[in-house]
C-alpha positions as CSV (number, residue, x, y, z in Angstrom):
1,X,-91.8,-28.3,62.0
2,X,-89.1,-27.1,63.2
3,X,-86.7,-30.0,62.0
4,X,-87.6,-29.1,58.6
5,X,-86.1,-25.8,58.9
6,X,-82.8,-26.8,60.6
7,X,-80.8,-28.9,57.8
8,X,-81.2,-26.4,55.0
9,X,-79.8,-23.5,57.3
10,X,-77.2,-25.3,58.5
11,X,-75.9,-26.4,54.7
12,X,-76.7,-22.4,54.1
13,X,-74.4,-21.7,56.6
14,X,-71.9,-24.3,55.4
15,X,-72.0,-23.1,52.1
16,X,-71.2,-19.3,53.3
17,X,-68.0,-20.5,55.5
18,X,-67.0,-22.3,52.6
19,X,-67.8,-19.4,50.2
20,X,-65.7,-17.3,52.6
21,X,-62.8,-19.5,53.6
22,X,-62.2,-19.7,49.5
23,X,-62.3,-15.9,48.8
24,X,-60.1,-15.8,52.2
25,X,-57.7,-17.8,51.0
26,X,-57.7,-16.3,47.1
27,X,-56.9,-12.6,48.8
28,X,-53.9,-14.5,51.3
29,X,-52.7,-16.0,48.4
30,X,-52.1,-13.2,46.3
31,X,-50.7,-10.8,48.7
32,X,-48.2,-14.1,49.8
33,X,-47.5,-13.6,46.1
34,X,-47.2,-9.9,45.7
35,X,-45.2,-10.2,49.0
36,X,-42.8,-12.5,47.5
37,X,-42.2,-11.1,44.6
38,X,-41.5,-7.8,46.1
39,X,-39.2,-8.9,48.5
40,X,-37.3,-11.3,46.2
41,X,-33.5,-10.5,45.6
42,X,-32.6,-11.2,42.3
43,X,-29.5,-13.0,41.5
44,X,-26.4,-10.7,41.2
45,X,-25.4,-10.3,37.4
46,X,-21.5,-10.0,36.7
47,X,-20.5,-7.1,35.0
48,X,-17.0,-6.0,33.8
49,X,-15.7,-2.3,35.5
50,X,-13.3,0.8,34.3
51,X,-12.5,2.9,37.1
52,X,-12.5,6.5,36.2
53,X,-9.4,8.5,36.5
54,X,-8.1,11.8,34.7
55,X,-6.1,10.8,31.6
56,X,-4.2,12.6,29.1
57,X,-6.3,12.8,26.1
58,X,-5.2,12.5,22.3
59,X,-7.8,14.3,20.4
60,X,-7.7,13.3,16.3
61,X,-9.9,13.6,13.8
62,X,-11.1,10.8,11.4
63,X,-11.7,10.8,7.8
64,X,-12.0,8.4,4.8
65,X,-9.1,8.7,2.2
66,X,-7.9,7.2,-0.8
67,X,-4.6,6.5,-1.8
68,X,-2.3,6.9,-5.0
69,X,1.0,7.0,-6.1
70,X,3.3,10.4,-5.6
71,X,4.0,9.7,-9.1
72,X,1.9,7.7,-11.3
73,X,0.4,7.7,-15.4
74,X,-1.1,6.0,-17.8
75,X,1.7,5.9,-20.6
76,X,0.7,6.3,-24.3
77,X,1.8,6.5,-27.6
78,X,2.0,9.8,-29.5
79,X,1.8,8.5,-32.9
80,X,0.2,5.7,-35.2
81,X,2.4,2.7,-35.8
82,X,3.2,-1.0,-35.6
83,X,4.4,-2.7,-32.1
84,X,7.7,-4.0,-33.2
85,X,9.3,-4.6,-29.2
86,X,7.7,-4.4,-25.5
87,X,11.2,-5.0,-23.5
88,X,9.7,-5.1,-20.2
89,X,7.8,-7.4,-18.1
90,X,4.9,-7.1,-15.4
91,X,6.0,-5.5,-11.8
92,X,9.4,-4.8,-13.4
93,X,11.1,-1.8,-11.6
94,X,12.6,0.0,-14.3
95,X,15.0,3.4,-13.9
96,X,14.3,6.8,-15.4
97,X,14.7,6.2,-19.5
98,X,14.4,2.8,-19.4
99,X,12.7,1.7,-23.2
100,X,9.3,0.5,-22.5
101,X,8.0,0.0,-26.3
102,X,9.7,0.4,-29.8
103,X,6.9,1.0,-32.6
104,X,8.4,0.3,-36.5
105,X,10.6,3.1,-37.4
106,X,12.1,1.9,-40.3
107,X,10.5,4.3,-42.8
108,X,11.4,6.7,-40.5
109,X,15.4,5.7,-40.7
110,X,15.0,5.7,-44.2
111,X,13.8,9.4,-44.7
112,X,16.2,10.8,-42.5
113,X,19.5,9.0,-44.5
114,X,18.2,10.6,-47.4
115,X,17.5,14.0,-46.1
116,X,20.8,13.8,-44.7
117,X,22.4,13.0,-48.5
118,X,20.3,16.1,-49.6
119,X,21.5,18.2,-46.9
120,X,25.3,17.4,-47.7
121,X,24.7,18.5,-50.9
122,X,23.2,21.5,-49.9
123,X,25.8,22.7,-47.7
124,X,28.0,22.2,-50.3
125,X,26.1,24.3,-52.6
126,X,25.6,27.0,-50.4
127,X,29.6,27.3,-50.3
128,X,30.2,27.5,-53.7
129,X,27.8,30.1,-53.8
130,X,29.3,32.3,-51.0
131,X,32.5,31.8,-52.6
132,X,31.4,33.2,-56.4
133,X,29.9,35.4,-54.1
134,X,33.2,36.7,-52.9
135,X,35.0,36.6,-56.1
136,X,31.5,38.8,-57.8
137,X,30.7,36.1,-60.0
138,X,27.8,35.0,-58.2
139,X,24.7,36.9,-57.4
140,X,24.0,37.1,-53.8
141,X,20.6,35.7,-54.1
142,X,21.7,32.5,-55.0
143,X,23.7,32.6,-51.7
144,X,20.3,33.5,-49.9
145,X,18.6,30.4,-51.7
146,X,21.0,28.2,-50.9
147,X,21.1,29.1,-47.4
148,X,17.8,28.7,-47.1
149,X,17.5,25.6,-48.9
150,X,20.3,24.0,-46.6
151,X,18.1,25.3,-43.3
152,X,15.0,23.8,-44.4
153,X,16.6,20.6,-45.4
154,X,18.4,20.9,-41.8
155,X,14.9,21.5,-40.1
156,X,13.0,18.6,-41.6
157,X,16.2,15.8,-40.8
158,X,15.2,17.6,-37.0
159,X,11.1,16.8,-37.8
160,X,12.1,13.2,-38.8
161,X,14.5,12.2,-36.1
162,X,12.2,13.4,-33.2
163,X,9.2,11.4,-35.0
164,X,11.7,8.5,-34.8
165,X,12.0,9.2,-31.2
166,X,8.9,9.5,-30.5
167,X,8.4,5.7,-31.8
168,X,10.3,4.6,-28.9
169,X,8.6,4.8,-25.4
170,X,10.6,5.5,-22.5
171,X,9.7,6.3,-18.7
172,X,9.7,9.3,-17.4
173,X,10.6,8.4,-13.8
174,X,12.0,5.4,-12.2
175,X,8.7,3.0,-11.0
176,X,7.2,-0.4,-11.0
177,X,5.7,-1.0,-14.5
178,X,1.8,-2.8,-14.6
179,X,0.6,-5.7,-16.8
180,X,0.8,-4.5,-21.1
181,X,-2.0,-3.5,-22.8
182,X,-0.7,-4.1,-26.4
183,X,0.9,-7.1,-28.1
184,X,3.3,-7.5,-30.7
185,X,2.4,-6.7,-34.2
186,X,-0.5,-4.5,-32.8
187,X,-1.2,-1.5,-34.9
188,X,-1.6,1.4,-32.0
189,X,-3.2,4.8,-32.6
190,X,-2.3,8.0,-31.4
191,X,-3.2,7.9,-27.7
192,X,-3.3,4.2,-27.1
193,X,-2.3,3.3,-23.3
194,X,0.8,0.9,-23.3
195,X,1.3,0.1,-19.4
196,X,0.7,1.8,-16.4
197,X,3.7,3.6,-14.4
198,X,3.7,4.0,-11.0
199,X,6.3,5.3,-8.0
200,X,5.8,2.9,-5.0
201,X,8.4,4.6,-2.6
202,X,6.4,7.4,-1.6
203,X,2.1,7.7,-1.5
204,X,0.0,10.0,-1.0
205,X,-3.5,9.8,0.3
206,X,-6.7,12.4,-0.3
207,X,-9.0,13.0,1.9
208,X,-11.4,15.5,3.0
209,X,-12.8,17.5,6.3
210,X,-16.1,19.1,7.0
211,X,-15.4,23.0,7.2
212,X,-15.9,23.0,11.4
213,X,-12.3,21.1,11.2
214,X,-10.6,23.4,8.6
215,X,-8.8,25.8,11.6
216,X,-7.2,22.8,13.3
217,X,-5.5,21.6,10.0
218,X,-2.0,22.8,9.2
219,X,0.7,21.7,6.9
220,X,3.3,19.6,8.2
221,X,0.5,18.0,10.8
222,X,0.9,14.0,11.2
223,X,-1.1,12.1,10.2
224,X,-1.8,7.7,10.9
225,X,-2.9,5.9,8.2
226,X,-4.4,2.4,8.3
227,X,-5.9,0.0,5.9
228,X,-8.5,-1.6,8.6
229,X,-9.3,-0.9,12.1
230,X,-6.6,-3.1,13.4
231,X,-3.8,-1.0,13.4
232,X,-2.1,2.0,12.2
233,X,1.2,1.2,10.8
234,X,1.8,3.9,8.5
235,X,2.7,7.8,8.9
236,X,2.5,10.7,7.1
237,X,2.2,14.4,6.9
238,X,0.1,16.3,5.6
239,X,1.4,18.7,2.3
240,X,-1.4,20.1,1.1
241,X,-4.6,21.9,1.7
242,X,-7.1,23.1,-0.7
243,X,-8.0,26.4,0.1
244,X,-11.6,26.2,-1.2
245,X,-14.7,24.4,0.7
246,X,-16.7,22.7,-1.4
247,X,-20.4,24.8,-1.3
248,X,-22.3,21.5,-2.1
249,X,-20.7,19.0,0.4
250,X,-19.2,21.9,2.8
251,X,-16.2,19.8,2.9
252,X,-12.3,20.3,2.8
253,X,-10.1,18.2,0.3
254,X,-6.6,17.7,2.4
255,X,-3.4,15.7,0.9
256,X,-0.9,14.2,2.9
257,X,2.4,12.3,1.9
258,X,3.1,8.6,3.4
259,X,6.3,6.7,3.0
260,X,5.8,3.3,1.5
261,X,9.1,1.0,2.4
262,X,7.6,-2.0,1.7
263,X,5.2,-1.5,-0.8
264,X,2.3,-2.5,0.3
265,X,0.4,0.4,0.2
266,X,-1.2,0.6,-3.5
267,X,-2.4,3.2,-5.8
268,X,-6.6,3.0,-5.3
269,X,-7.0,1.7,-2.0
270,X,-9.0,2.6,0.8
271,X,-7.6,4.2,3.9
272,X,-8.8,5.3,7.2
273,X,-6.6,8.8,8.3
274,X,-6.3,10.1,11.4
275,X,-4.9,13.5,11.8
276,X,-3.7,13.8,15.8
277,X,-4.3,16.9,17.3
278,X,-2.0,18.1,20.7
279,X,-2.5,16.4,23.9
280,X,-4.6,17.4,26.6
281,X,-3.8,16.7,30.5
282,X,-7.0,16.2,33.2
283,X,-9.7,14.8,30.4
284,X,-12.4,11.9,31.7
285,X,-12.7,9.2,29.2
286,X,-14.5,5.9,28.9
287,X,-14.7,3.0,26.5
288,X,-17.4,3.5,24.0
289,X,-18.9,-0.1,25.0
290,X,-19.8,1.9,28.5
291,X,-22.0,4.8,27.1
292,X,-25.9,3.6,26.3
293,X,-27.8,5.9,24.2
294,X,-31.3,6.4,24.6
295,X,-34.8,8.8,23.9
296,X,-33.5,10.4,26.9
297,X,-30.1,10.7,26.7
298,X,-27.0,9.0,27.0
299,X,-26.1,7.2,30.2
300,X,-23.9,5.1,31.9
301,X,-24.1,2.5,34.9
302,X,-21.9,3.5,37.9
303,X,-21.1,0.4,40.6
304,X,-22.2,1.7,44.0
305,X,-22.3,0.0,47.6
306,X,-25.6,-0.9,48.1
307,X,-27.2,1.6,51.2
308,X,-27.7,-1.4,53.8
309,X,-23.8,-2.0,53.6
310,X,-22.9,1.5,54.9
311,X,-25.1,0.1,58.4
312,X,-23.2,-1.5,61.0
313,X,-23.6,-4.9,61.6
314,X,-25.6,-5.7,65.1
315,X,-23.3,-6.3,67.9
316,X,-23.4,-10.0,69.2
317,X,-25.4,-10.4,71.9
318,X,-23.5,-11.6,75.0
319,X,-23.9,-15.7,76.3
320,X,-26.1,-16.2,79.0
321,X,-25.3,-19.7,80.3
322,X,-21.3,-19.7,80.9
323,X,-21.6,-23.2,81.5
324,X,-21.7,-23.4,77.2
325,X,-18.3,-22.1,76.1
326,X,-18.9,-24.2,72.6
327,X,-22.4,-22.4,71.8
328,X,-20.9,-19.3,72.6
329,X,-17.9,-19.4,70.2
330,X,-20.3,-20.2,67.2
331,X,-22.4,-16.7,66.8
332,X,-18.1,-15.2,67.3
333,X,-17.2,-17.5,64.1
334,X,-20.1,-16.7,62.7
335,X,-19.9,-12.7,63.1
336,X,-15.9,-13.6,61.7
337,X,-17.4,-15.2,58.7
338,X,-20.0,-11.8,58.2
339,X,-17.1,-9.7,58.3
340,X,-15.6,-11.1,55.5
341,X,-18.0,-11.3,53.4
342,X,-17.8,-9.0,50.4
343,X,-20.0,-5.8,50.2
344,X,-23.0,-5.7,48.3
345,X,-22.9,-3.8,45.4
346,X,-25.6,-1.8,42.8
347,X,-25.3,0.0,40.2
348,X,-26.7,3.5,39.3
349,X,-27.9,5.2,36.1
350,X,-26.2,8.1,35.7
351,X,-27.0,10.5,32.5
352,X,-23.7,11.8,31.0
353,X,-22.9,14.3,28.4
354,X,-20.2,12.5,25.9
355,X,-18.3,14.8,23.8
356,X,-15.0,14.5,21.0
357,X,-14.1,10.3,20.4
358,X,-11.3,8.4,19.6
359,X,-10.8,5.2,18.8
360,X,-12.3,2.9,21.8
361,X,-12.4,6.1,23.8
362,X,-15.1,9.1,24.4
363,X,-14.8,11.9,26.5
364,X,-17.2,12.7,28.9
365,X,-17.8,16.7,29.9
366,X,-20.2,16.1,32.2
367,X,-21.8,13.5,34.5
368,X,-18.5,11.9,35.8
369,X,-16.2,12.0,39.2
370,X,-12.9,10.4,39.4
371,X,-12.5,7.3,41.0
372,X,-16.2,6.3,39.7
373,X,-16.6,2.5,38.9
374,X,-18.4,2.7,35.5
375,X,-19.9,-0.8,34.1
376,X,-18.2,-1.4,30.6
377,X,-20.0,-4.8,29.8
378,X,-23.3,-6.5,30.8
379,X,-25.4,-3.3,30.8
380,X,-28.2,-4.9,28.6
381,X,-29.0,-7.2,31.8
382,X,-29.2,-4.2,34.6
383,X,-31.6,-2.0,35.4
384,X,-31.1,0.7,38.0
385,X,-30.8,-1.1,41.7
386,X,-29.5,-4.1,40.6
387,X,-27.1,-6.0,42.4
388,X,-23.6,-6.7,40.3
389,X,-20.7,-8.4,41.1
390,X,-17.2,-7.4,39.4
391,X,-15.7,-9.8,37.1
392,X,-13.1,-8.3,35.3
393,X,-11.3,-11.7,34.0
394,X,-12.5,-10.5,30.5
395,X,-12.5,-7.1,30.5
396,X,-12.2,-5.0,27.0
397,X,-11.6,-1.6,28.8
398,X,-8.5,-3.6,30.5
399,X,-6.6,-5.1,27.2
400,X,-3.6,-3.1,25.5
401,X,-5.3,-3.3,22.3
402,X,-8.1,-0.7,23.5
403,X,-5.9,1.9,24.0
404,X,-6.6,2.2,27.7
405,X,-4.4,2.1,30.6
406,X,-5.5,-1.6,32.7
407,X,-6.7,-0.7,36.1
């Protein structure tokens, strides 16, 4: 009876060890897990560095601008007539004077060599009449009629000969001519646009400033113009400043001359101005590429030894058997090797305040120390604690072409 009873506990209790030894095992495995992953050191990322020290800062201010011509116009014609020459050509440089278009003046020509017959014989009448005057033959009103038949006639050879003149089209300044917009034979209209005159020497570019700016903007300031954000070959200084702010846009039209020696500054283009302010001594700056923005805030990643480096390594622990001179030697060579080995570094987030920027650069007015090592690449892969090394093969806060001194 008892024998019946015996096989179906013991596979009971079988099935209970085995029940156990699973859900044993589940719970050892996951803390191993949780275990590992907590103590796992993740692989060091490489990050590019600026060290932070006090600079002299060049503060500017940046604006959109448009250039055109000191001098430049549209020329037209003042009255109606036929196109009989256009001596000039496209992107001829022509002097002050220079004829740019002859309209058909022959009727013109015509009127005026028979208004001048008329007024010979006018003049002549109007001596014969002062002398009969003189003599009291002749009535002095006939001297005032011819007098004033001779000043008319005078008056309308004047009329006809500045009509004449006006047929031919000259330039009023000394420029670089544009492309014709008439042909021979055209008939033109009063106000017809011949060719485009414009001054290529000296330019001038129009921008404007938001009213916060208006105090630091003087006349005579310099001024760097550029036509991309390459470079900034060009100077100029600033002539003129309007002396209303525009109520809708709360903005501040400025105008500043810029030489033009080799012409390649044209009348339309777009320009980025930068109107540099004085210098300031003792100012923390960063590359731009260093400052994160966030919902938080803006911060930066500083480079840190990591706090087990700052312990002292454990002194070696003395040999025992002195009959092992070669065992002992290997934990010295070792300990040589741990020496050398570079520190571990970290990096922190720090939350800054950023402030005025120029160029590459941003000031920073609070949340930096000098000498800090702040990470200028490689940020997206970091997270606060992590382990960096320092690369700085490529380094943009390191090239010329940033603006910043290479540490």
């Amino acid at each position: 009876m008892i024998k019946r009873y015996i096989l179906p506990v013991i596979i009971l209790i079988l099935v209970v060890v085995l029940a156990g030894g699973l859900v044993w095992f589940n719970f050892f495995r996951d803390g191993m897990i949780k275990q590992f992953f907590a103590t796992m050191q993740q692989p060091a990322q490489s990050v590019s560095t600026y060290t932070v020290e006090p600079a002299v800062w060049t503060p500017n201010i940046e604006a959109i601008g448009t250039v055109s011509a000191i001098q430049g116009v549209e020329l037209a014609v003042e009255v109606a007539g036929i196109v009989k020459d256009i001596p000039f050509t496209a992107n001829d440089i022509v002097e002050k004077g220079a004829p740019l278009l002859q309209l058909d003046d022959a009727i013109e020509k015509a009127d005026i060599v028979a208004a001048k017959a008329q007024d010979v014989l006018n003049d002549q009448t109007l001596a014969r009449a002062r002398t009969l005057n003189t003599r009291g033959v002749g009535a002095e009103s006939n001297v005032d009629t011819a007098q004033a038949a001779s000043l008319a006639k005078k008056a309308e050879i004047a009329k006809l000969e500045a009509v004449m003149e006006q047929k031919l089209l000259k330039a009023p300044f000394k420029g670089t001519v544009g492309i014709p917009r008439i042909e021979l034979g055209q008939y033109l209209s009063p106000g017809t646009v011949v060719v485009s005159l414009q001054d290529l020497s000296t330019m001038r570019v129009d921008f404007t400033v938001n009213e916060q700016n208006l105090n630091l903007i003087k006349i005579g300031q310099l001024i760097k113009l550029s036509l991309s954000d390459a470079d900034q070959p060009y100077e100029g200084q600033i002539t003129a400043i309007e002396p209303r702010i525009d109520p809708s846009t709360r903005l501040v039209s400025v105008r500043a001359k810029v030489d033009n020696p080799e012409g390649k500054l044209r009348p339309g283009q777009f320009a980025q101005v930068r109107v540099e302010l004085p210098k300031e001594e003792g100012v923390f700056t960063l590359p731009q590429t260093a400052l994160v923005s966030s919902l938080y805030g803006d911060y930066i990643y500083v480079v840190r030894p990591a706090p087990d480096a700052a312990k002292p390594a454990d002194a070696a622990k003395p040999a025992t058997d002195a009959a092992k001179p070669a065992d002992a030697a290997k934990p010295a060579a070792a300990g040589a090797t741990a020496e050398k080995k570079e520190p571990k570094l970290v990096v922190a987030q720090v939350f800054v305040k950023p402030g005025r920027r120029s160029g590459l650069l941003v000031e920073v007015t609070k949340g930096l120390n000098k000498g800090d090592i702040v990470v200028t690449a490689g940020q997206n892969r970091l997270n606060a604690g992590s382990v960096v090394t320092i690369a700085n093969d490529v380094n943009p806060a390191n090239t010329t072409d940033s603006g910043l001194p290479k540490k």
